[in-house]
C-alpha positions as CSV (number, residue, x, y, z in Angstrom):
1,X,89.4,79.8,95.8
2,X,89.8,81.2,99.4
3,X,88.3,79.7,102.8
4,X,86.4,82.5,104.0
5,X,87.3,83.5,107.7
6,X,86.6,85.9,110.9
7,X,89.9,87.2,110.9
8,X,89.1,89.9,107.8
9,X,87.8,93.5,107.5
10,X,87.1,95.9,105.4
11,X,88.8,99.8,105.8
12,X,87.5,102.7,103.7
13,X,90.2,105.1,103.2
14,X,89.2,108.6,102.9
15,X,90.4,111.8,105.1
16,X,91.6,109.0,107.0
17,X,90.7,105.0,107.8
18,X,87.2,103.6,108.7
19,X,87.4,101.8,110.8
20,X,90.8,103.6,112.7
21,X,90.4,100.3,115.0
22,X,90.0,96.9,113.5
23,X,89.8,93.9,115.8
24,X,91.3,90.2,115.0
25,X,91.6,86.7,116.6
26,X,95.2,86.0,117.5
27,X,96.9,83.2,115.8
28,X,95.1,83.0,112.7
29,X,95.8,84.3,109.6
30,X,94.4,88.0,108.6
31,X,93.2,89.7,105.6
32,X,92.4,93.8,105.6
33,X,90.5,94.8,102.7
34,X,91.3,98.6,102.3
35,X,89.0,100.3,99.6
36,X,90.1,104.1,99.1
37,X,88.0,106.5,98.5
38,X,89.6,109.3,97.6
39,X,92.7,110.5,95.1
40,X,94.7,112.0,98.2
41,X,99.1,111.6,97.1
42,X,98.9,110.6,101.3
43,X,96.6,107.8,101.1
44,X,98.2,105.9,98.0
45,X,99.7,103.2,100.3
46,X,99.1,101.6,103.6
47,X,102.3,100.9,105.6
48,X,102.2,98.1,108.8
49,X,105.7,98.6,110.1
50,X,105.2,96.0,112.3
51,X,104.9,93.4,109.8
52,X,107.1,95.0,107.8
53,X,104.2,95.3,104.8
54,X,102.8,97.8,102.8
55,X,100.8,98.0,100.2
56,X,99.8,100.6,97.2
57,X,95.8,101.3,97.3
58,X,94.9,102.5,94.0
59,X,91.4,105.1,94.1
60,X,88.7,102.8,93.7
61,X,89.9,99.6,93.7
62,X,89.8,97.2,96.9
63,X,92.9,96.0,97.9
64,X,93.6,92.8,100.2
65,X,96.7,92.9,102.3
66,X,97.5,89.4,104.0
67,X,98.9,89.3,107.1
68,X,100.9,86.6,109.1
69,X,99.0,85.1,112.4
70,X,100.1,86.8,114.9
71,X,100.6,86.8,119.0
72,X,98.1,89.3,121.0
73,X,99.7,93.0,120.8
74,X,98.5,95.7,119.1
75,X,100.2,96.8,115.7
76,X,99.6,100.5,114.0
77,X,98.8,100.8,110.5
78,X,98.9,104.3,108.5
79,X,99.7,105.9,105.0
80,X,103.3,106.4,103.7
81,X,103.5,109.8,105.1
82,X,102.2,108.3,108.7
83,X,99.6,111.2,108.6
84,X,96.6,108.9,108.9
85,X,96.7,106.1,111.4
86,X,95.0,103.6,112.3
87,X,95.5,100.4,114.8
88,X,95.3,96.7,114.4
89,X,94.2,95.0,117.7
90,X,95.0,91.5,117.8
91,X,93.5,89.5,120.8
């Protein structure tokens, strides 16, 4: 069973992510749901250099991808072949 917090969101991946810009509280943990949408080769995984994380996103299914708490900064997120982006704002 997991606590339920603020610091989640959900991304739909398809043609690119929705939301490109998702916003979290700094020093708490963070969860990104990514549901994809579509059976694009470029969108099979999510890659957050930053954290040195990535994570394969099978069509249809939702995927959670825990991230550490981190400082304020702002930390981009795309697909393997860093054609779609996306940014996570942490503040």
């Amino acid at each position: 069973r997991r606590a339920v917090s603020a610091n989640e969101a959900l991304v739909r991946v398809r043609g690119g992510f929705y939301p490109d810009v998702v916003r979290v509280r700094a020093h708490e943990p963070i969860c990104i749901r990514f549901l994809r949408e579509e059976t694009a080769t470029c969108s099979e995984r999510v890659v957050f250099p930053s954290f040195g994380k990535s994570a394969m996103l099978p069509h249809g299914h939702l995927v959670a991808v825990d991230l550490p708490a981190a400082a304020p900064g702002v930390h981009e997120f795309t697909c393997a072949l860093n054609v779609l982006r996306g940014v996570l704002v942490v503040e």
